[in-house]
ZAVO-69738 format. One record per residue (C-alpha): residue number from 1; residue in one letter; x, y, z. Coordinates in steps of 0.2 Angstrom, whole numbers, plus 5000, padded with zeros to 4 digits. Layout:
BEGIN
+-----+------+------+------+------+
| pos | code |   c1 |   c2 |   c3 |
+-----+------+------+------+------+
| NUM |    A |    X |    Y |    Z |
...
+-----+------+------+------+------+
***
This chain:
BEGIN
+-----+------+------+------+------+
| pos | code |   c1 |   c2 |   c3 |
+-----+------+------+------+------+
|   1 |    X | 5047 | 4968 | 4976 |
|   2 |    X | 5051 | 4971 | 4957 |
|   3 |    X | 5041 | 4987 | 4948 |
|   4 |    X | 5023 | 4980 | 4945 |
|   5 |    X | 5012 | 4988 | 4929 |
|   6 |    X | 4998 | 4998 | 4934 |
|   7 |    X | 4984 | 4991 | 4937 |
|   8 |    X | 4970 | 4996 | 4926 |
|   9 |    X | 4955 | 5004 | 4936 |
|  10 |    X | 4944 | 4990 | 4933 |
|  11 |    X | 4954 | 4977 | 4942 |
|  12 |    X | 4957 | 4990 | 4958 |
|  13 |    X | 4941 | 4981 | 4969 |
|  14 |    X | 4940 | 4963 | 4968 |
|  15 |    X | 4925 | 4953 | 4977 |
|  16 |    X | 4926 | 4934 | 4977 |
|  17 |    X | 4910 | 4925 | 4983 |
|  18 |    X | 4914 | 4909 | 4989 |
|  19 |    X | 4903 | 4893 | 4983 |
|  20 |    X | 4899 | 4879 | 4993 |
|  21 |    X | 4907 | 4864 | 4992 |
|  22 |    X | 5011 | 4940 | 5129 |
|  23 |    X | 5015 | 4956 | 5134 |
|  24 |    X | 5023 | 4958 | 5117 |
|  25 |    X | 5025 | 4972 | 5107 |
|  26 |    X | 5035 | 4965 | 5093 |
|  27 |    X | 5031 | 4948 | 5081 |
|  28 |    X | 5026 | 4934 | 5092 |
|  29 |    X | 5039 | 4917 | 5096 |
|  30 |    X | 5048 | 4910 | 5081 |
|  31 |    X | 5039 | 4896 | 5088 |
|  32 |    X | 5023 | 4901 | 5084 |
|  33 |    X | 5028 | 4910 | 5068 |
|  34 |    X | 5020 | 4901 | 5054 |
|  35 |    X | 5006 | 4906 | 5040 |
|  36 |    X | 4998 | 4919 | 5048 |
|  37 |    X | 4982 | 4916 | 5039 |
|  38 |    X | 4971 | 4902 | 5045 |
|  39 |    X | 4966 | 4909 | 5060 |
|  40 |    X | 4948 | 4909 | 5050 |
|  41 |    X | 4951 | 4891 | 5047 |
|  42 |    X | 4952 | 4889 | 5066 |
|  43 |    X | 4937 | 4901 | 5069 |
|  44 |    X | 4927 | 4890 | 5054 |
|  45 |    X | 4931 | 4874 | 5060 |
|  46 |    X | 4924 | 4879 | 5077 |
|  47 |    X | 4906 | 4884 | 5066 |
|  48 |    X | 4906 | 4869 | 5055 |
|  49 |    X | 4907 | 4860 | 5073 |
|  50 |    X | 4891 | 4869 | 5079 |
|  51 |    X | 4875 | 4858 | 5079 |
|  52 |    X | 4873 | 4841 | 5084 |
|  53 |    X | 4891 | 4842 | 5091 |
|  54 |    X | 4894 | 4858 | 5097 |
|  55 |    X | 4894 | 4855 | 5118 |
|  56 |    X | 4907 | 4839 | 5114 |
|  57 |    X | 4916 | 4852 | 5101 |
|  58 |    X | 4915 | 4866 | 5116 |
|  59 |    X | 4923 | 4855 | 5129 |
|  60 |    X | 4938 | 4849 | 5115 |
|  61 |    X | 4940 | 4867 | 5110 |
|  62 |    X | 4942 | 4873 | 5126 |
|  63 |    X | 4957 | 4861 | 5130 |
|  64 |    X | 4965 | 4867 | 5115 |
|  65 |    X | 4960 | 4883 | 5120 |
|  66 |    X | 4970 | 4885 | 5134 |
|  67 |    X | 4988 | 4879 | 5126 |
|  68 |    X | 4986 | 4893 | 5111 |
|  69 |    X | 4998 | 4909 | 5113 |
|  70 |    X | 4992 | 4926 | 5119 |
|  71 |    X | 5000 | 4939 | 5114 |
|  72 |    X | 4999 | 4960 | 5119 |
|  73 |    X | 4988 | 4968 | 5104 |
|  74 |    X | 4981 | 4984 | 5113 |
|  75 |    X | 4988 | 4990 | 5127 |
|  76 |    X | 5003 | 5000 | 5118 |
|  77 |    X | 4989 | 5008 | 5105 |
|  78 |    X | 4983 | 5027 | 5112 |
|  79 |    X | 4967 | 5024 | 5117 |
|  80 |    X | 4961 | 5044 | 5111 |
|  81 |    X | 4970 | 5038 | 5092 |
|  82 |    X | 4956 | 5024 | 5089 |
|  83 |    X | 4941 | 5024 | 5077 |
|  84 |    X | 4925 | 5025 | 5088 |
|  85 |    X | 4917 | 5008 | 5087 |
|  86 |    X | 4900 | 5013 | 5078 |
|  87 |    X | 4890 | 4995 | 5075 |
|  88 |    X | 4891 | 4988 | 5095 |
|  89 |    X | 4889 | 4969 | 5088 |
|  90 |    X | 4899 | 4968 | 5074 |
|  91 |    X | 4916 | 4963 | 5077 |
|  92 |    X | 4933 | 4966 | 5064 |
|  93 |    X | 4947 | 4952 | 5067 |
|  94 |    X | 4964 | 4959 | 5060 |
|  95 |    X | 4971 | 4943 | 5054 |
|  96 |    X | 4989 | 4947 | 5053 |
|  97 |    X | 5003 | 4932 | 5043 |
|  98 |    X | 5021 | 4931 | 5039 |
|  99 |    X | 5026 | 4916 | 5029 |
| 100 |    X | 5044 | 4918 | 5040 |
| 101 |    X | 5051 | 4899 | 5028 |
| 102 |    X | 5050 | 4910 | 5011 |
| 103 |    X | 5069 | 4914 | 5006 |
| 104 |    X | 5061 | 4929 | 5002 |
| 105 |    X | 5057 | 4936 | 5019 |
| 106 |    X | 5075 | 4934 | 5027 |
| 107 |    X | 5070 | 4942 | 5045 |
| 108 |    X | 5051 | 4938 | 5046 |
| 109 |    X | 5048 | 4954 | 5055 |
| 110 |    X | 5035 | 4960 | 5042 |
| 111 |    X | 5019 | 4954 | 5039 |
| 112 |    X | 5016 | 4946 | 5022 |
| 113 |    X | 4996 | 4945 | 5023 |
| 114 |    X | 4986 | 4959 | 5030 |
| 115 |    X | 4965 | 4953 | 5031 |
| 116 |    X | 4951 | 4961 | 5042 |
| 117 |    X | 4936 | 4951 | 5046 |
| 118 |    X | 4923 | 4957 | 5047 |
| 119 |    X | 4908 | 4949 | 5056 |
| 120 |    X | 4891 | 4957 | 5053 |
| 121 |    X | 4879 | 4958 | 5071 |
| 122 |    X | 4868 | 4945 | 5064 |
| 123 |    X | 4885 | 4933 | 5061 |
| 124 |    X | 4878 | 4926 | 5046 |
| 125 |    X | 4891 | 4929 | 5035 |
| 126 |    X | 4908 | 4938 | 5034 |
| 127 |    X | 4918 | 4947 | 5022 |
| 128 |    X | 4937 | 4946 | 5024 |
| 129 |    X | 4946 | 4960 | 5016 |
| 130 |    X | 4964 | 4958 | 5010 |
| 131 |    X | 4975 | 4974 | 5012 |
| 132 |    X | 4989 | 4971 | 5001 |
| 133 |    X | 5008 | 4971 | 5010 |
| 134 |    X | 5014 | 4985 | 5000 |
| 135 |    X | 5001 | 4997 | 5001 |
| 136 |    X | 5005 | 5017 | 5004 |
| 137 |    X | 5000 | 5024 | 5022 |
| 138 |    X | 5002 | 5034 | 5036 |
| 139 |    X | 5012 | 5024 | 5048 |
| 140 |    X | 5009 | 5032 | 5066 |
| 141 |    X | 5025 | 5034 | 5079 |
| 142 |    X | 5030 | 5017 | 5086 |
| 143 |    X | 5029 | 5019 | 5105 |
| 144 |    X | 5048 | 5021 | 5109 |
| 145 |    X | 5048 | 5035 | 5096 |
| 146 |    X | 5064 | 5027 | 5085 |
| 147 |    X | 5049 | 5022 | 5071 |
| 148 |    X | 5034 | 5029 | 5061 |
| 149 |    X | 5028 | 5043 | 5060 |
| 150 |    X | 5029 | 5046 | 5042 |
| 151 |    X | 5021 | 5037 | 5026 |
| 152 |    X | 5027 | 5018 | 5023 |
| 153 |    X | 5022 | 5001 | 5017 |
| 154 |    X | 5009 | 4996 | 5028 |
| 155 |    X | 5018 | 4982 | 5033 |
| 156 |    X | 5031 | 4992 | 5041 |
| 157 |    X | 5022 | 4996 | 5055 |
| 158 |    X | 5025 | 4977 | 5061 |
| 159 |    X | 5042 | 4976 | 5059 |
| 160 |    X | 5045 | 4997 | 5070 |
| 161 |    X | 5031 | 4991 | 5081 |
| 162 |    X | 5022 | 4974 | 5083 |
| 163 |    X | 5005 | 4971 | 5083 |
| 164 |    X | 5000 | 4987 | 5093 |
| 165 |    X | 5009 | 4999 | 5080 |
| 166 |    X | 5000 | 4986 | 5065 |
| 167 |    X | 4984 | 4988 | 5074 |
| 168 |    X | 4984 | 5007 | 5076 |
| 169 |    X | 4989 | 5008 | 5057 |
| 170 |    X | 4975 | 4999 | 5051 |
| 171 |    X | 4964 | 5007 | 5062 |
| 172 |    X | 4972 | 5023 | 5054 |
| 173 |    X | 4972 | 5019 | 5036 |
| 174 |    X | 4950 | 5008 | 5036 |
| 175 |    X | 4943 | 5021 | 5050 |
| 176 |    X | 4938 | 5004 | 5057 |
| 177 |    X | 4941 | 4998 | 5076 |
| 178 |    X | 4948 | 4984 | 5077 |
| 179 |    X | 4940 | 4970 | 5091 |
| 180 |    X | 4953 | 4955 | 5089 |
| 181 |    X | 4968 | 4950 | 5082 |
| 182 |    X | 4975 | 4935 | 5077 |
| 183 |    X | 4992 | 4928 | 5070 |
| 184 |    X | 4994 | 4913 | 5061 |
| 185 |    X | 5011 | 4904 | 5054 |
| 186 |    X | 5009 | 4902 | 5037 |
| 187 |    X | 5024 | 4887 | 5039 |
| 188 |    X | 5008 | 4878 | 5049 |
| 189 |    X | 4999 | 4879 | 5033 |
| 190 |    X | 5006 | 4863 | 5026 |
| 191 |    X | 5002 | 4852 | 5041 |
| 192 |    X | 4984 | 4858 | 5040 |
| 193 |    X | 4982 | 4853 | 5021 |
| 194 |    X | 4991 | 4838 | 5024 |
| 195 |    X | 4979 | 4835 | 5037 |
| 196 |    X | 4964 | 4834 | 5027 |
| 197 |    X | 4972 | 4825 | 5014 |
| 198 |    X | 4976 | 4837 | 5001 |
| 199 |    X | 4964 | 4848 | 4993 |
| 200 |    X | 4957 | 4855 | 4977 |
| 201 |    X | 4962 | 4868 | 4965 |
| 202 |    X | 4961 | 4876 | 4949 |
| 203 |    X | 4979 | 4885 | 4941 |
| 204 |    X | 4974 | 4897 | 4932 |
| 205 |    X | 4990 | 4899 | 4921 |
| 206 |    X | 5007 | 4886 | 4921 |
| 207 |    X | 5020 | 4894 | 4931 |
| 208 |    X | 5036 | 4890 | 4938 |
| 209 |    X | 5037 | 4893 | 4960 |
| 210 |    X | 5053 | 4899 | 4965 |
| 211 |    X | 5056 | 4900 | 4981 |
| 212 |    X | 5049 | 4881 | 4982 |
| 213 |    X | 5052 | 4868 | 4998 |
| 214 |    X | 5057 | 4856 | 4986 |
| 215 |    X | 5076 | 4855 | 4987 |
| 216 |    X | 5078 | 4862 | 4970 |
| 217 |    X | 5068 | 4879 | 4975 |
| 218 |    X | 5058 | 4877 | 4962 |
| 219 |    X | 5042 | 4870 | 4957 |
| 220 |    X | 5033 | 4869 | 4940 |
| 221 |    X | 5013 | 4871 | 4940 |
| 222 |    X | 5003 | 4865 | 4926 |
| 223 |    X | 4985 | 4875 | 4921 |
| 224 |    X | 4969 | 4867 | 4926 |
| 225 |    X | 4961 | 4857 | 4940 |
| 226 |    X | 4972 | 4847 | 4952 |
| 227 |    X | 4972 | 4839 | 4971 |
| 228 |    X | 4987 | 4849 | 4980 |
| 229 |    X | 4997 | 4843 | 4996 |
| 230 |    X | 5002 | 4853 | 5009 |
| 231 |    X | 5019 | 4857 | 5001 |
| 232 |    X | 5014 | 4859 | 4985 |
| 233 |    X | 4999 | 4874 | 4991 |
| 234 |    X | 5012 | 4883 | 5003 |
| 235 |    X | 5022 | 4885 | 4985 |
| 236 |    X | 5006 | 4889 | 4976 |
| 237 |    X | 5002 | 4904 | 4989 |
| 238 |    X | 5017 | 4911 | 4992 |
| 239 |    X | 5021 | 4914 | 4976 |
| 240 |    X | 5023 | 4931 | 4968 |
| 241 |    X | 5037 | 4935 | 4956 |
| 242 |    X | 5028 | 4923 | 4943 |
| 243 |    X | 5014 | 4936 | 4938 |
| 244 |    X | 5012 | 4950 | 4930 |
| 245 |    X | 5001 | 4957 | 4945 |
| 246 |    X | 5016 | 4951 | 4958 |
| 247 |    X | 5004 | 4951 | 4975 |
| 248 |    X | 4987 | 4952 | 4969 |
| 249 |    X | 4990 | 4936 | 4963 |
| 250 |    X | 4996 | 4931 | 4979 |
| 251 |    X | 4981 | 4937 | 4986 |
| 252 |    X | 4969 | 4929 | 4975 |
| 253 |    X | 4980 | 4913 | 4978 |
| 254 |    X | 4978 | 4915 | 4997 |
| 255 |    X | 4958 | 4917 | 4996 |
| 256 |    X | 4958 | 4902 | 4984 |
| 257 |    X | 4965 | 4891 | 4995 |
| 258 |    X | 4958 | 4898 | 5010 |
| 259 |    X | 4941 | 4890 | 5002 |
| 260 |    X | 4948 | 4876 | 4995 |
| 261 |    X | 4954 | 4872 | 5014 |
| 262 |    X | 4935 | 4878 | 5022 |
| 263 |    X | 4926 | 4866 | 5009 |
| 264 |    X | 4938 | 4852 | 5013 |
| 265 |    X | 4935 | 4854 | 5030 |
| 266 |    X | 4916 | 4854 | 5028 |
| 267 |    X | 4916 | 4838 | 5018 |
| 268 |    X | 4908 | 4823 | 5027 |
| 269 |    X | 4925 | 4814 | 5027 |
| 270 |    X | 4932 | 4826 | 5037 |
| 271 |    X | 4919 | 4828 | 5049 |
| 272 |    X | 4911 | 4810 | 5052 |
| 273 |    X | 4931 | 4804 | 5053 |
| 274 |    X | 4936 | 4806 | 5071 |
| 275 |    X | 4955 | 4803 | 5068 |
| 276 |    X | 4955 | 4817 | 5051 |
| 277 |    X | 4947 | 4832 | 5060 |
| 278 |    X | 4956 | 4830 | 5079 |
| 279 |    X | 4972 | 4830 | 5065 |
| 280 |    X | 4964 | 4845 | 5057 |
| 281 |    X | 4959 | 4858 | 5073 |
| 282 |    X | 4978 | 4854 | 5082 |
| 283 |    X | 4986 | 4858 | 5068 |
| 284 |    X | 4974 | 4872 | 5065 |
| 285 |    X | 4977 | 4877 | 5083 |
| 286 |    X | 4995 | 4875 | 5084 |
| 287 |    X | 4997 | 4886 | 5066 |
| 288 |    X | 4986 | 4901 | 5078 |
| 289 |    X | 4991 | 4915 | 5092 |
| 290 |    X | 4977 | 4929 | 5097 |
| 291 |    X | 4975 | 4942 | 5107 |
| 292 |    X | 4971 | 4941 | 5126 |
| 293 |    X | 4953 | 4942 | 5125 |
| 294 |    X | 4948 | 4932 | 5110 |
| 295 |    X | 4940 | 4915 | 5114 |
| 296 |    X | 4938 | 4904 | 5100 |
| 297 |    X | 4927 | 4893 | 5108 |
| 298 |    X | 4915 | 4910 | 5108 |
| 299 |    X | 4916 | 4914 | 5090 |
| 300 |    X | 4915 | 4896 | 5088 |
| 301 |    X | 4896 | 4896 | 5095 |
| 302 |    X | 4894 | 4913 | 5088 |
| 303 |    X | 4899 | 4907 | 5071 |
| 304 |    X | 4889 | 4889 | 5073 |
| 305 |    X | 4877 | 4893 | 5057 |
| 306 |    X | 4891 | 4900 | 5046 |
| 307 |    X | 4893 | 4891 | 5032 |
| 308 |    X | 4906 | 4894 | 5016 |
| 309 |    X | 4892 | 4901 | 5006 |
| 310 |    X | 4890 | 4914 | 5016 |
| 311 |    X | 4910 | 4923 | 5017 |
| 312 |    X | 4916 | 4934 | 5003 |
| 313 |    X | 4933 | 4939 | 4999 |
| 314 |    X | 4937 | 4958 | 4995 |
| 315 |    X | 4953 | 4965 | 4990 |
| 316 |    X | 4955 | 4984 | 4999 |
| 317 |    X | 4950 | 4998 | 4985 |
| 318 |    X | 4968 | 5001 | 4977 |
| 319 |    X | 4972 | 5010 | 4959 |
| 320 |    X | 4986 | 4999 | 4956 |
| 321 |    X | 5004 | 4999 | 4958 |
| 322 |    X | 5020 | 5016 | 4956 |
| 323 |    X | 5035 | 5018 | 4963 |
| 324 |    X | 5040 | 5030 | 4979 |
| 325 |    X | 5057 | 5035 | 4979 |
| 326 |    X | 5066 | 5018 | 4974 |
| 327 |    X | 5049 | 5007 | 4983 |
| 328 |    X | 5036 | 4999 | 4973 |
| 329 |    X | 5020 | 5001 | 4983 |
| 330 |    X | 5002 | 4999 | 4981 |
| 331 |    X | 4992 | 5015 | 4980 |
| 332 |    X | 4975 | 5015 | 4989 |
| 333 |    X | 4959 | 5022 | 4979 |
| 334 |    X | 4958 | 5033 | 4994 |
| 335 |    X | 4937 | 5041 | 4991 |
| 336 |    X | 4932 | 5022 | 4985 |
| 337 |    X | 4941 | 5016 | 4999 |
| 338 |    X | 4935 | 5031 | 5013 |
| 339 |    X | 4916 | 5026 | 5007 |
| 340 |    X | 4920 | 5007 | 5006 |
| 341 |    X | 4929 | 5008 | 5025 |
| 342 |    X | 4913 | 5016 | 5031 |
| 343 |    X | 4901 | 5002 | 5026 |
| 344 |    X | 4912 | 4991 | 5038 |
| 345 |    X | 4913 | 5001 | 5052 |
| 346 |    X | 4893 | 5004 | 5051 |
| 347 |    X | 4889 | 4985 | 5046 |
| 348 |    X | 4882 | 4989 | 5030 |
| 349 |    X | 4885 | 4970 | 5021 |
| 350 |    X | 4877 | 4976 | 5005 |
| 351 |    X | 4888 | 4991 | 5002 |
| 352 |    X | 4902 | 4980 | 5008 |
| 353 |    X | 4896 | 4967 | 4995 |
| 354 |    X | 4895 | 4979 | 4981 |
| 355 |    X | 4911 | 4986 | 4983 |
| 356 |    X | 4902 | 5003 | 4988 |
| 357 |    X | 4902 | 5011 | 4967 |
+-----+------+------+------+------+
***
């Protein structure tokens, strides 16, 4: 990644609100490698399906249920290394993506978008925190010793170790345990917005995507509002190099459309059309691989009253952007990010909320 500007201090935490409208150590199947981030889409859908329809829902889900991939999230990670779970009901999901169709990411052995959800005890909202790709941390040793043990990108630890070395990295770096993980295929991505029929956003700036699925490889976007397909939002949120902020923009991009998606899919058109949302939760699930214990039809019920009001988007406490040796990195804010890390794990939503000053 090109040398980034620092970021000034004020633009180190950002909080968006958002309105209503198998045993494997390593990256899982190319197969199932596509936009590692709608897993919450999955999860969501499940919710918005609560009600009136949630024993049909339940029975559906379940059959889809049992054709997604589980793959091996814990058992490699020392059980004595792990943060001590403090608030018994909440739950953290490490929401783990690699967009493996960006020229960009030749190998697609590192994950590209790092999130943990966090689900309060009274599930009446979440808050997903982005951690961005490039940020500064301890890796621990990966299992067969070759890896780790040092400080690196965060997201090296998925490339020396899979899941469990990303897992226990991140459970290094928040303080937090981490109850679930999920991997989605960001190259699913466009199925799913094609499946709702496009959706809404606002560019902020006219920029030019290039690392485009249009046979050209690039893209133009005009500023202002606009209904995207599937295509056109897998350019919008991949991109980087465009901005002055390189992934930060990314990220906002990714939460943008992560709502975009969610208020779609809450829309009665997609709910009261049968043919629509069956198009919308397969290719949802087909996009989606978990961990052995996570049932989605559970957080589905457990999510039932969750409604886009009530998730936040938080970018993890960073000080902006240097360089380490000949990498440009992310550096964390680490007090902010120690206090902000410690709301999580104790469930504290305000403190969450306000970016704990």
């Amino acid at each position: 990644m090109p040398h980034q500007p620092q970021l000034a201090e004020s633009e180190s935490t950002e909080v968006l609100a958002v309105s209503p409208d198998g045993s494997s150590t390593g990256a899982p199947a190319p197969k199932r490698r596509r936009t590692r981030r709608i897993l919450l889409i999955t999860l969501l859908v499940l919710a918005l399906l609560g009600g009136g329809g949630a024993v049909a829902a339940g029975i559906y889900v379940h059959s889809l249920e049992s054709g997604i991939e589980r793959v091996e999230a814990f058992d490699a990670v020392p059980e004595e290394s792990r943060p001590v779970k403090v608030a018994k009901d909440a739950k953290n999901i490490l929401i783990l993506g690699s967009d493996t169709r960006d020229p960009s990411n030749a190998d697609g052995s590192r994950s590209d978008t790092i999130i943990l959800a966090h689900l309060p005890a009274d599930r009446s909202s979440a808050q997903l925190v982005s951690i961005p790709r490039d940020t500064w941390v301890h890796v621990p040793r990966s299992k067969d010793g070759k890896h780790g043990g040092r400080d690196a990108k965060i997201n090296a630890a998925y490339a020396w170790g899979g899941i469990p070395l990303m897992v226990q990295t991140v459970e290094k770096f928040t303080g937090v345990r981490v109850d679930h993980v999920a991997i989605v295929d960001f190259s699913g991505f466009k199925e799913i917005v094609d499946a709702l029929g496009g959706i809404q956003l606002t560019v902020e700036q006219s920029f030019t995507s290039t690392h485009s699925l249009l046979p050209t490889g690039r893209r133009e976007f005009k500023k202002g509002p606009q209904v995207m397909d599937g295509a056109q939002a897998l350019d919008y949120a991949r991109e980087r190099y465009a901005f002055k902020d390189g992934d930060f923009a990314r990220i906002r991009h990714q939460q943008q459309v992560i709502r975009a998606i969610l208020d779609k899919a809450a829309s009665g058109g997609t709910l009261a059309n049968p043919a629509k949302l069956n198009s919308f939760i397969r290719a949802s699930a087909d996009a989606v691989s978990v961990d052995k214990t996570l049932s989605l039809l559970d957080m589905g019920m457990e999510l039932r009253h969750l409604r886009s009001g009530n998730l936040s988007f938080i970018t993890s406490p960073t000080k902006g952007t240097g360089e380490v040796g000949n990498e440009s990195v992310v550096f964390a804010k680490t007090d902010e990010a120690k206090r902000f890390y410690d709301a999580v794990r104790r469930d504290a939503v305000p403190e969450i909320l306000s970016g704990v000053k």
